[in-house]
BALOBA-1460 file (C-alpha; in Angstrom, 3 decimals):
// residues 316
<rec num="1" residu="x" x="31.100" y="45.935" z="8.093"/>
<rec num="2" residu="x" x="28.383" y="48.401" z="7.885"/>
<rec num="3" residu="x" x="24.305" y="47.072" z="8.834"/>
<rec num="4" residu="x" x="23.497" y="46.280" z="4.963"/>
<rec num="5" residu="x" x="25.964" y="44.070" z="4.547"/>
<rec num="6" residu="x" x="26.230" y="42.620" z="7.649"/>
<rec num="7" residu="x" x="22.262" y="41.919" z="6.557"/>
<rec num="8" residu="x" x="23.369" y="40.760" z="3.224"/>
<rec num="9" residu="x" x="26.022" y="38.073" z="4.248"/>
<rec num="10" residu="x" x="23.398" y="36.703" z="6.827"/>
<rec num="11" residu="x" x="20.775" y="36.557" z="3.917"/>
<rec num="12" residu="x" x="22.927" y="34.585" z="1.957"/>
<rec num="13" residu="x" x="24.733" y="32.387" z="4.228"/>
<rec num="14" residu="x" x="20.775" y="31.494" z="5.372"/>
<rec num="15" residu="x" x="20.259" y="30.654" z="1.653"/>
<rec num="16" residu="x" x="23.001" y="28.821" z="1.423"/>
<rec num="17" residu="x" x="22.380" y="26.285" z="4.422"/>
<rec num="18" residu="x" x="18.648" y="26.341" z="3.256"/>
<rec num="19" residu="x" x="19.870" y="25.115" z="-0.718"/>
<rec num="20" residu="x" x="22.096" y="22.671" z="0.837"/>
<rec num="21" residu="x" x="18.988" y="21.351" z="3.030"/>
<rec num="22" residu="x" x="16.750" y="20.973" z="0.602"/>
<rec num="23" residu="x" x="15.697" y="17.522" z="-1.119"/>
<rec num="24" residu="x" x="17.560" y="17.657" z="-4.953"/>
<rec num="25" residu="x" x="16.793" y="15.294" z="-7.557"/>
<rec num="26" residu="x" x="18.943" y="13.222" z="-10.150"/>
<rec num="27" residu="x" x="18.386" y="12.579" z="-13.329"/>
<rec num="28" residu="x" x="18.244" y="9.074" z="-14.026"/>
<rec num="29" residu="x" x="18.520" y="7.135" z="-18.136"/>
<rec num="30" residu="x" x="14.875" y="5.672" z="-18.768"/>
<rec num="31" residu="x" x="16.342" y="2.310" z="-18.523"/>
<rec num="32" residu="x" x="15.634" y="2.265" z="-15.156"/>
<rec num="33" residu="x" x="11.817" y="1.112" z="-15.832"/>
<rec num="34" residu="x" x="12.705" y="-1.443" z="-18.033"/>
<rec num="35" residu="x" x="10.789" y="-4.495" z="-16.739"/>
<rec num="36" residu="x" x="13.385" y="-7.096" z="-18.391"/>
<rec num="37" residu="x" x="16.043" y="-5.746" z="-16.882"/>
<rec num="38" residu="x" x="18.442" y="-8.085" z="-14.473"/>
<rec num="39" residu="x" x="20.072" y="-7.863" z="-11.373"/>
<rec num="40" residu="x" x="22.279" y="-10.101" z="-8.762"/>
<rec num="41" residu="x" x="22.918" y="-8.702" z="-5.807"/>
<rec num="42" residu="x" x="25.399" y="-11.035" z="-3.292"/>
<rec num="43" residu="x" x="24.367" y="-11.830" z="0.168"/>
<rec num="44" residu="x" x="23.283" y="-10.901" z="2.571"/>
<rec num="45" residu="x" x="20.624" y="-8.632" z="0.168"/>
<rec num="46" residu="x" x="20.555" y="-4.768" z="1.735"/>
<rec num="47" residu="x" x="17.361" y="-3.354" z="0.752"/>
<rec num="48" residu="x" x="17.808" y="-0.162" z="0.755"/>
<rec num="49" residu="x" x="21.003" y="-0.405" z="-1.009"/>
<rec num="50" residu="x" x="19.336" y="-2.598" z="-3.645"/>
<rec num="51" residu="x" x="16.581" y="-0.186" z="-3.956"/>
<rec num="52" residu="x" x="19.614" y="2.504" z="-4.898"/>
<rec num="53" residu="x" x="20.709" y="0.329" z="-7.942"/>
<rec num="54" residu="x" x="16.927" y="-0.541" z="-8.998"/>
<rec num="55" residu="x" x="16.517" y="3.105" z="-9.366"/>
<rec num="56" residu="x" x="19.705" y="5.244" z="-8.716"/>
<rec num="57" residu="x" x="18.301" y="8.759" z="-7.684"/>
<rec num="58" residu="x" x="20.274" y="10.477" z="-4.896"/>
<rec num="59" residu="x" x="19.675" y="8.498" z="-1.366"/>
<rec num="60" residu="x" x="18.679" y="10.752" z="1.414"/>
<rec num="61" residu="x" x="18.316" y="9.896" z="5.213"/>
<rec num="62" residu="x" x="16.312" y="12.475" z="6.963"/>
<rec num="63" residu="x" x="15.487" y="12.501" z="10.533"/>
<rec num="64" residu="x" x="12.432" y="10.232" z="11.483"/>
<rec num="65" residu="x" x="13.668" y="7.411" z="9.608"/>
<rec num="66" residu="x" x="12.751" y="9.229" z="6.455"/>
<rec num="67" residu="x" x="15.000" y="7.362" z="3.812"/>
<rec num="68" residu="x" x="14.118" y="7.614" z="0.192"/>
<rec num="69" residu="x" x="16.156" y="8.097" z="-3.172"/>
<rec num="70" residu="x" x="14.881" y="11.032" z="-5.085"/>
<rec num="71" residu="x" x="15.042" y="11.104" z="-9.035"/>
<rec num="72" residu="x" x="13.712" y="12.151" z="-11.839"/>
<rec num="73" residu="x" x="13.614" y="11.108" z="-15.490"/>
<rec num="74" residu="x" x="12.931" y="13.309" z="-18.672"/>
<rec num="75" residu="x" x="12.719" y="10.547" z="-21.182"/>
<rec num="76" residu="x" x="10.712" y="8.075" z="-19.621"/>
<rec num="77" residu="x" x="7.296" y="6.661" z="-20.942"/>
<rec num="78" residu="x" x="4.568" y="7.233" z="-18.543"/>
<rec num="79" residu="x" x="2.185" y="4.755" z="-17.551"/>
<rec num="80" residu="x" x="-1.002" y="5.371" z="-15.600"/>
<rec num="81" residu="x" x="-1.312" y="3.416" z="-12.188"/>
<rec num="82" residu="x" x="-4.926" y="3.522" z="-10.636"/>
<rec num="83" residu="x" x="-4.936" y="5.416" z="-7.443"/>
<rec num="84" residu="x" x="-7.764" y="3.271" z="-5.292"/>
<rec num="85" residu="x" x="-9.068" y="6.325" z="-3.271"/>
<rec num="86" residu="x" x="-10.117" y="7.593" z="-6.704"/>
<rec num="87" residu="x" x="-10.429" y="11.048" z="-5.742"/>
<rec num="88" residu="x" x="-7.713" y="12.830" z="-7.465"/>
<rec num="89" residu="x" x="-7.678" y="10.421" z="-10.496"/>
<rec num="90" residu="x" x="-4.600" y="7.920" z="-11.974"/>
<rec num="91" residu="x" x="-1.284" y="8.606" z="-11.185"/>
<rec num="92" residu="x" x="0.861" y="9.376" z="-14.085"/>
<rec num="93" residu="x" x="4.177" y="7.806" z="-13.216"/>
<rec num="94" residu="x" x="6.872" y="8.788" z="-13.538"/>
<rec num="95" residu="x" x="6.024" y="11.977" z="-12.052"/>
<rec num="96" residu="x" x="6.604" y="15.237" z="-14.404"/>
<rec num="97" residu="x" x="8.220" y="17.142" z="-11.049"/>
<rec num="98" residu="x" x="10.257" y="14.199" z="-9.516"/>
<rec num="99" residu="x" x="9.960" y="10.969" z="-8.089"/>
<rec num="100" residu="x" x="10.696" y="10.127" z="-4.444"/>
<rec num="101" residu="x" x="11.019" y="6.344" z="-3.587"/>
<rec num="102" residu="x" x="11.112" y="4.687" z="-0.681"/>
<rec num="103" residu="x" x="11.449" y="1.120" z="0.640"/>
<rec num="104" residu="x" x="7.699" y="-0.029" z="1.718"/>
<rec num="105" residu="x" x="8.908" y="-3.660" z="2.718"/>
<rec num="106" residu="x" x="11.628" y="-6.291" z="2.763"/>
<rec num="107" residu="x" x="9.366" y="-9.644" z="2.913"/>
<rec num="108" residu="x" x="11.428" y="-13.556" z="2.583"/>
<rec num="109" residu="x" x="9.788" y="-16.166" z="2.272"/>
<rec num="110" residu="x" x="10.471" y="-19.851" z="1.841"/>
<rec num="111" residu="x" x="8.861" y="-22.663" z="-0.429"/>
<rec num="112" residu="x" x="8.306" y="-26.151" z="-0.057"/>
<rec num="113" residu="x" x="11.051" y="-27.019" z="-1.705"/>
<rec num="114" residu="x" x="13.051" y="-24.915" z="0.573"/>
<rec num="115" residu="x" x="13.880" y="-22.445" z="-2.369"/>
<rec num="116" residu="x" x="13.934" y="-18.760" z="-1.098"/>
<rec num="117" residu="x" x="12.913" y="-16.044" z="-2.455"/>
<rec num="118" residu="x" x="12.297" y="-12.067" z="-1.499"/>
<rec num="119" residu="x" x="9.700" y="-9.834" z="-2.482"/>
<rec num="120" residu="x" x="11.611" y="-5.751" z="-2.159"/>
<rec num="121" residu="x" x="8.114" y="-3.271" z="-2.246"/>
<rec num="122" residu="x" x="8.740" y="0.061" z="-3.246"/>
<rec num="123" residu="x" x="6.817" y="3.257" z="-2.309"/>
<rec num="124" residu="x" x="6.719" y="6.391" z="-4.937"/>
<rec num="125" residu="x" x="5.299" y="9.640" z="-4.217"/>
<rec num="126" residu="x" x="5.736" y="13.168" z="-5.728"/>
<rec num="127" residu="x" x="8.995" y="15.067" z="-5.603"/>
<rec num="128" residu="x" x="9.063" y="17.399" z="-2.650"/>
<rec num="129" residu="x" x="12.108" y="19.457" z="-1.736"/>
<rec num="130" residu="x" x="11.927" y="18.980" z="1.964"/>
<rec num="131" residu="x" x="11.207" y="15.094" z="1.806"/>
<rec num="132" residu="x" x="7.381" y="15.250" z="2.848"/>
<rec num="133" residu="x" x="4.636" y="12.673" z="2.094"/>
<rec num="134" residu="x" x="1.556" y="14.814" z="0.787"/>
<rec num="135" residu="x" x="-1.954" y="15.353" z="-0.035"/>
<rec num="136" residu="x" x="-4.630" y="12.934" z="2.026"/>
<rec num="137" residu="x" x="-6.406" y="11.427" z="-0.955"/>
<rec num="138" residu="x" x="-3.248" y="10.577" z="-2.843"/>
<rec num="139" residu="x" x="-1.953" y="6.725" z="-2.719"/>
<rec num="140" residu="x" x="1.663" y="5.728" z="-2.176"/>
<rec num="141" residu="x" x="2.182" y="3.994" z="-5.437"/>
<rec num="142" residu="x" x="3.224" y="0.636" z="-4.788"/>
<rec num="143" residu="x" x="6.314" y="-0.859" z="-7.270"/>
<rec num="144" residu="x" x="7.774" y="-4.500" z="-6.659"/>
<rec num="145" residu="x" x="11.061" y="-6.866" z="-7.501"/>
<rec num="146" residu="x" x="10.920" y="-10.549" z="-6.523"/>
<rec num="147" residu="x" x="14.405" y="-11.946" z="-5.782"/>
<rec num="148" residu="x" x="15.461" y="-15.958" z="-5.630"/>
<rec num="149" residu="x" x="18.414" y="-17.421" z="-3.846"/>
<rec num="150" residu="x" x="20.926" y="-19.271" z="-6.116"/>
<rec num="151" residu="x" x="23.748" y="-20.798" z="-4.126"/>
<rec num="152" residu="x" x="25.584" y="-16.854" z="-2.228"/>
<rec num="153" residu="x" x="23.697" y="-14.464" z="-4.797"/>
<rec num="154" residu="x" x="20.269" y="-13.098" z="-4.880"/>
<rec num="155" residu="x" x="18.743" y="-12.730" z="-8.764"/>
<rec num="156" residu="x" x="16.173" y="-11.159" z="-9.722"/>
<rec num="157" residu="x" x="12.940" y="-13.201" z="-11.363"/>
<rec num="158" residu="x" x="10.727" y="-9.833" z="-12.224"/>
<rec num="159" residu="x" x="10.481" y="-6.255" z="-11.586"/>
<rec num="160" residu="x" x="7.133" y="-3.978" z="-11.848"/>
<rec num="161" residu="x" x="8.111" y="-0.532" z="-10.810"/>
<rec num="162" residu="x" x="4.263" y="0.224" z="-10.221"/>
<rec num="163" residu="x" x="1.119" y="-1.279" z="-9.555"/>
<rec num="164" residu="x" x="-1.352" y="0.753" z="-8.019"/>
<rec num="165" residu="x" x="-1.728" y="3.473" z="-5.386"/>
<rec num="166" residu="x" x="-2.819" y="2.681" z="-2.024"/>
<rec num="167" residu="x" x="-3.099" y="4.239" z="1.261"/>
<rec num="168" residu="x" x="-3.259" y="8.207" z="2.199"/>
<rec num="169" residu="x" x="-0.964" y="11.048" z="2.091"/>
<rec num="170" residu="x" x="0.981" y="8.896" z="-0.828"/>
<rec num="171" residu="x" x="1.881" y="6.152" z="1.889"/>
<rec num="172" residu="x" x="0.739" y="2.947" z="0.814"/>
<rec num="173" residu="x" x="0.080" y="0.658" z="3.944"/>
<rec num="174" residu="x" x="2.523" y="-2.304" z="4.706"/>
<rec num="175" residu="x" x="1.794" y="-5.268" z="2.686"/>
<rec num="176" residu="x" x="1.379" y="-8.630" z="4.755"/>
<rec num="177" residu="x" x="2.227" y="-12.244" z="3.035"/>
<rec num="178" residu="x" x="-0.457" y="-14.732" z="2.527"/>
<rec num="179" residu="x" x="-0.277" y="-18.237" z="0.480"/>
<rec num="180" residu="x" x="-3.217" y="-18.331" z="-1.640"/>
<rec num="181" residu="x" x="-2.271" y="-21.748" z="-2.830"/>
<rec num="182" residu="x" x="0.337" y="-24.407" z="-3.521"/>
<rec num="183" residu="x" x="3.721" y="-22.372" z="-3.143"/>
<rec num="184" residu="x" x="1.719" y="-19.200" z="-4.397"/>
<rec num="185" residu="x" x="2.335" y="-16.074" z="-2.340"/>
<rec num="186" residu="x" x="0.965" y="-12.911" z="-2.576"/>
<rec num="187" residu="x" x="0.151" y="-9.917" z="-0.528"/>
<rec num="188" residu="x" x="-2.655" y="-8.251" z="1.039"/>
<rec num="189" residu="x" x="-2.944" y="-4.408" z="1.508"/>
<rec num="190" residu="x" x="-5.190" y="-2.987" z="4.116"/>
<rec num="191" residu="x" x="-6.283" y="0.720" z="2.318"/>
<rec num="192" residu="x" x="-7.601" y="3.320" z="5.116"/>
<rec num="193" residu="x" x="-8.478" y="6.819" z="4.056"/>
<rec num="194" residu="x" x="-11.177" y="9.050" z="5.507"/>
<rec num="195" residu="x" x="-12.432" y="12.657" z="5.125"/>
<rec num="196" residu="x" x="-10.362" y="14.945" z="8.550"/>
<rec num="197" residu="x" x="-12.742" y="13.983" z="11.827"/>
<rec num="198" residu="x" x="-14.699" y="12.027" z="9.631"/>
<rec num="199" residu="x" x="-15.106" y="7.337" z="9.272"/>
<rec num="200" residu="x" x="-12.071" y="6.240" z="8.315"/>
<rec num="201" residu="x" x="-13.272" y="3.231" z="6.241"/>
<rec num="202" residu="x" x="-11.009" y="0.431" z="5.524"/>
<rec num="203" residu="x" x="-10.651" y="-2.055" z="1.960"/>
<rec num="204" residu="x" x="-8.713" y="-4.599" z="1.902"/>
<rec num="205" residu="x" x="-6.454" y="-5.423" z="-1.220"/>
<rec num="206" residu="x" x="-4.745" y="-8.820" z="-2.268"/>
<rec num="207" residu="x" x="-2.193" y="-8.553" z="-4.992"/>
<rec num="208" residu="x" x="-0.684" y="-11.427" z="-7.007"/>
<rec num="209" residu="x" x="1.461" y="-12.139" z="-9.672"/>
<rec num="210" residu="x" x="-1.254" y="-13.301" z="-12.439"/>
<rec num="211" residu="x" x="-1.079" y="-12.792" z="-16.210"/>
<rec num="212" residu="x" x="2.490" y="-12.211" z="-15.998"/>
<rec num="213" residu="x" x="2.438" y="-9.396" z="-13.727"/>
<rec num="214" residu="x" x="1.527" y="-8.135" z="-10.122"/>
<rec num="215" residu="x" x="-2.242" y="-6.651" z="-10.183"/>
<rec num="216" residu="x" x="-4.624" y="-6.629" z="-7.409"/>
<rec num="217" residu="x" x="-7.174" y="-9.634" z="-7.838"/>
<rec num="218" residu="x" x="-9.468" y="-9.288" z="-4.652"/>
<rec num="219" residu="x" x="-11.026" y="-5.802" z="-3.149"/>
<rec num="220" residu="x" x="-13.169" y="-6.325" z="-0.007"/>
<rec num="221" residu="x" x="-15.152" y="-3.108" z="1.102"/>
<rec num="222" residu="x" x="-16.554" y="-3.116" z="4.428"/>
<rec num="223" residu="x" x="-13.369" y="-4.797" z="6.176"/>
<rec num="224" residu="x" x="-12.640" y="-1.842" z="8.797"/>
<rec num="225" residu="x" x="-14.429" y="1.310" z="10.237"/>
<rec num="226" residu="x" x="-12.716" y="3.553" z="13.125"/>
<rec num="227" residu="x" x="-13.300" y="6.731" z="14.194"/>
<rec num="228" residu="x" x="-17.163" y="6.556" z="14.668"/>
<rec num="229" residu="x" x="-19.003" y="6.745" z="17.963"/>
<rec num="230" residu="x" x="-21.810" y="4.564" z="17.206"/>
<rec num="231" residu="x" x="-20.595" y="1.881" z="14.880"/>
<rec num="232" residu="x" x="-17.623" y="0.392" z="14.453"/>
<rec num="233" residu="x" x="-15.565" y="-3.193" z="12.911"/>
<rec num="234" residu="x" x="-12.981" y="-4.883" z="12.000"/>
<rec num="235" residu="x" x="-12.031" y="-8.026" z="10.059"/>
<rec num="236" residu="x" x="-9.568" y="-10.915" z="9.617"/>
<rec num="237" residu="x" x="-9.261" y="-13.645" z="6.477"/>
<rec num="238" residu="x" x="-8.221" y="-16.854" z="6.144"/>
<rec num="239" residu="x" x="-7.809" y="-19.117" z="3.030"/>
<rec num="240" residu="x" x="-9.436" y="-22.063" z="2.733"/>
<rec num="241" residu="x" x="-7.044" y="-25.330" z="3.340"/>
<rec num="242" residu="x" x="-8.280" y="-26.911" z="0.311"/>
<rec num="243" residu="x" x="-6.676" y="-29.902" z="-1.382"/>
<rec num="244" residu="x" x="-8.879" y="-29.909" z="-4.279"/>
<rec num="245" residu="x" x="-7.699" y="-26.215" z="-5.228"/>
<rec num="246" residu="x" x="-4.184" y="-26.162" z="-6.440"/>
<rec num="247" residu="x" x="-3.965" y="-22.322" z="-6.578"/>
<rec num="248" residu="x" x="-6.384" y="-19.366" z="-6.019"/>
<rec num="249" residu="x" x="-7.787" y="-20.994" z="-2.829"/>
<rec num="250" residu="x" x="-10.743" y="-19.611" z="-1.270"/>
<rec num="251" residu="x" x="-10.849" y="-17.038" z="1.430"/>
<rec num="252" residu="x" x="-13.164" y="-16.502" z="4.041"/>
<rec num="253" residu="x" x="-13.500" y="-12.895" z="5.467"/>
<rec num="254" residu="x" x="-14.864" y="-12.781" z="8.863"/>
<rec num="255" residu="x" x="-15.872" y="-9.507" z="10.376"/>
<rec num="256" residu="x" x="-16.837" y="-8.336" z="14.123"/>
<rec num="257" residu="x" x="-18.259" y="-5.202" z="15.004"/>
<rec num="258" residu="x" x="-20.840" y="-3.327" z="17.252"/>
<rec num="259" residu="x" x="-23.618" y="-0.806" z="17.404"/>
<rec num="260" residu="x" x="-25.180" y="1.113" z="19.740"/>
<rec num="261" residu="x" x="-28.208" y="3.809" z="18.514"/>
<rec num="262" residu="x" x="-27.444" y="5.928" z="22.296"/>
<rec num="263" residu="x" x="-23.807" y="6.684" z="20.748"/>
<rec num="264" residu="x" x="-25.461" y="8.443" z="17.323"/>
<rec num="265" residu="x" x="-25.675" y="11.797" z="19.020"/>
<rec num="266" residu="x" x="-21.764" y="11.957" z="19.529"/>
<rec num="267" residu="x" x="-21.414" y="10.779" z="15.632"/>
<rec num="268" residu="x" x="-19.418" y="13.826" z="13.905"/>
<rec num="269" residu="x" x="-20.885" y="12.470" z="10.695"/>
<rec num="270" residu="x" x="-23.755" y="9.917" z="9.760"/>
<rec num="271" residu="x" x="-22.576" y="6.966" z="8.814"/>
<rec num="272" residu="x" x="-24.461" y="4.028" z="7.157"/>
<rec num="273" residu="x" x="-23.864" y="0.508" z="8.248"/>
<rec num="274" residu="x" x="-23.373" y="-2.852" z="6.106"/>
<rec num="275" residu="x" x="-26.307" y="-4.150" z="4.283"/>
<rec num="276" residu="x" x="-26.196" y="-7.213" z="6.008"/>
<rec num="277" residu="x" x="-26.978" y="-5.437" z="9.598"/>
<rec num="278" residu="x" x="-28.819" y="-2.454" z="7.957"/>
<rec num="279" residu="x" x="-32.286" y="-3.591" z="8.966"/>
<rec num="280" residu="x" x="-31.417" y="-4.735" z="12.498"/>
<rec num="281" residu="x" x="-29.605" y="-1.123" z="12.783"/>
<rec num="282" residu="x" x="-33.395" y="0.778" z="12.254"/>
<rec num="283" residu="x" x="-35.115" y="-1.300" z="14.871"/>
<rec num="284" residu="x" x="-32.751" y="-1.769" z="17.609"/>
<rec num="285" residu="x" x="-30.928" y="-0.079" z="20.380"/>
<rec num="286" residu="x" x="-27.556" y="-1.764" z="20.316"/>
<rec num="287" residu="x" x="-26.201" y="-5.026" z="19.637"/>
<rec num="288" residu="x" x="-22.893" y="-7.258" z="18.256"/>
<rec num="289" residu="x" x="-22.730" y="-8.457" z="15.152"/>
<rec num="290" residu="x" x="-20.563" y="-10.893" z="12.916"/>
<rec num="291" residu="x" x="-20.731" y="-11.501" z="9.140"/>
<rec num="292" residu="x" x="-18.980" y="-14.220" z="7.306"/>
<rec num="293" residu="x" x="-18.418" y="-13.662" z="3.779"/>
<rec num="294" residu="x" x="-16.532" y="-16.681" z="1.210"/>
<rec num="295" residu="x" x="-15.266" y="-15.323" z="-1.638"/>
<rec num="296" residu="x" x="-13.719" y="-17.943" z="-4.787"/>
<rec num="297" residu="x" x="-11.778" y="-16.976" z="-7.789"/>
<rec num="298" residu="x" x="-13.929" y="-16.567" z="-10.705"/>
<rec num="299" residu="x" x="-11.826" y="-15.735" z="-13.919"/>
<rec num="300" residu="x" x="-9.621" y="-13.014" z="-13.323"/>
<rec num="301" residu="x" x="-10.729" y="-11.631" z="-9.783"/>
<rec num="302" residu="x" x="-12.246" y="-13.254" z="-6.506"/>
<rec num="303" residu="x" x="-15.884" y="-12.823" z="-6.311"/>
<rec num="304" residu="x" x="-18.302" y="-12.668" z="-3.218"/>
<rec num="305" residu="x" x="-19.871" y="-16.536" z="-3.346"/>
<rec num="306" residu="x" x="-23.199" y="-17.729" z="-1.233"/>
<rec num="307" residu="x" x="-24.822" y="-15.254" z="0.612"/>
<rec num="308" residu="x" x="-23.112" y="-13.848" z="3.872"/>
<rec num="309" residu="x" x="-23.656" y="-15.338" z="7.305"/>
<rec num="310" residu="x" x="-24.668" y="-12.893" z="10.099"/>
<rec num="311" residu="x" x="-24.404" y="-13.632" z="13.414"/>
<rec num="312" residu="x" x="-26.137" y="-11.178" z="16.402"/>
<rec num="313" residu="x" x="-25.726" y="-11.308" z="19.751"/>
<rec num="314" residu="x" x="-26.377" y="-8.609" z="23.021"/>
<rec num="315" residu="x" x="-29.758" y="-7.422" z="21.298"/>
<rec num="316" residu="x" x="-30.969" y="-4.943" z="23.045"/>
């Protein structure tokens, strides 16, 4: 075997192992965004392997603990999603080049009644042929399927495929469970995204079933800031244990944070603080602050009630 093909046979072996590496996609019938569709899956409930018949692409398991099932459908409607770090626009989903989704969380919960239930949340990003998450100001688009327990079998009550996009680099952040009323769950989303070196600023989302499907119903702005030398906070929320309020209870949001006017010279980028501390920011050196916020639901989305109470304390 002479030096050209001995250079040819390595070329294509190489191209070989590199096609057999790479991330391919299936082609999947458009029923598999159909909303009404059903589904019992026996217990115990695997999510990933229910995630497989929800949307029955071609399951990969890549190193990291990157699983996903990649797919892609031709005849599909589109529908656009609203990507929250409204940079790069909506998403269009289904995307036109492929659809990689993977399995965001696996949350049960348990009413009063003692009736179980499971909320499966899906994360879909763009198709990429060596499984990669991409692009810093593009959401992980968040999908969701609530299951309830009947007797050994798991059924399936509803199914969004997508809601909105959260998060950066098209992962969505890991929902947390919160009852917002009498056996009414829902989710919160904590949304982080910042410019490279720059704050990275953090809004939190809650998302509830309401008007028959999943939409988020509260954003909070303000709720986290990292990554800056002179200012920084972070929050927490709690809803309000009232009896008067069968659903959509109140929520307080409670945020701590400091400042400190000495640290602004090893600030990569200027930053401006809340309103509520704004003034006290101008005139003093450093100090701690908290600010208590109570929002109610008004309508169709919870709204910032009374004025905030700020706290200060280490004045300097």
């Amino acid at each position: 075997m002479n030096w050209t093909t001995s250079f040819l046979f390595y070329f294509l072996v190489l191209f070989s192992c590199q096609a057999q590496d790479s991330v391919q996609l299936k082609n999947v019938n458009d029923t598999i965004l159909n909303t009404k569709r059903t589904l019992k899956i026996s217990d115990p409930l695997d999510g990933v392997k229910t995630m497989q018949k929800l949307f029955a692409g071609k399951l990969y398991n890549l190193s990291d603990h990157n699983t996903f099932i990649s797919w892609n459908c031709k005849n599909c409607k589109t529908t656009s999603y609203t990507d929250v770090n409204g940079v790069e626009g909506d998403q269009i989903f289904p995307y036109s080049t492929g659809v990689a989704t993977r399995l965001l969380s696996n949350i049960d919960y348990t009413d009063s009644k003692g009736n179980q239930f499971k909320l499966l949340l899906f994360n879909h990003s763009v198709y990429d042929e060596d499984g990669l998450q991409t692009g810093r100001f593009s959401g992980g688009l968040v999908g969701v399927a609530k299951f309830a327990k009947n007797d050994k079998t798991w059924e399936m009550r509803s199914f969004q495929p997508g809601v909105a996009a959260f998060g950066a680099f098209a992962q969505a952040p890991k929902p947390k469970l919160v009852e917002i009323g009498e056996d009414q769950y829902a989710f919160t989303l904590l949304h982080v995204n910042g410019g490279a070196g720059g704050p990275f600023e953090g809004v939190l989302y809650l998302v509830a079933g309401f008007d028959g499907k999943y939409q988020p119903i509260m954003e909070v702005y303000d709720y986290q800031l990292t990554n800056v030398a002179s200012l920084k906070w972070s929050s927490s929320y709690k809803v309000v244990n009232d009896n008067n309020k069968k659903h959509f209870r109140d929520i307080i949001i409670k945020t701590t944070g400091s400042f400190s006017k000495a640290e602004k010279a090893n600030d990569e980028f200027e930053t401006a603080p809340p309103q509520e501390i704004a003034a006290m920011a101008k005139t003093k050196k450093q100090f701690n602050f908290e600010i208590e916020k109570h929002f109610s639901f008004k309508g169709k989305f919870y709204k910032m009630v009374d004025k905030p109470i700020v706290k200060f304390s280490n004045v300097k």
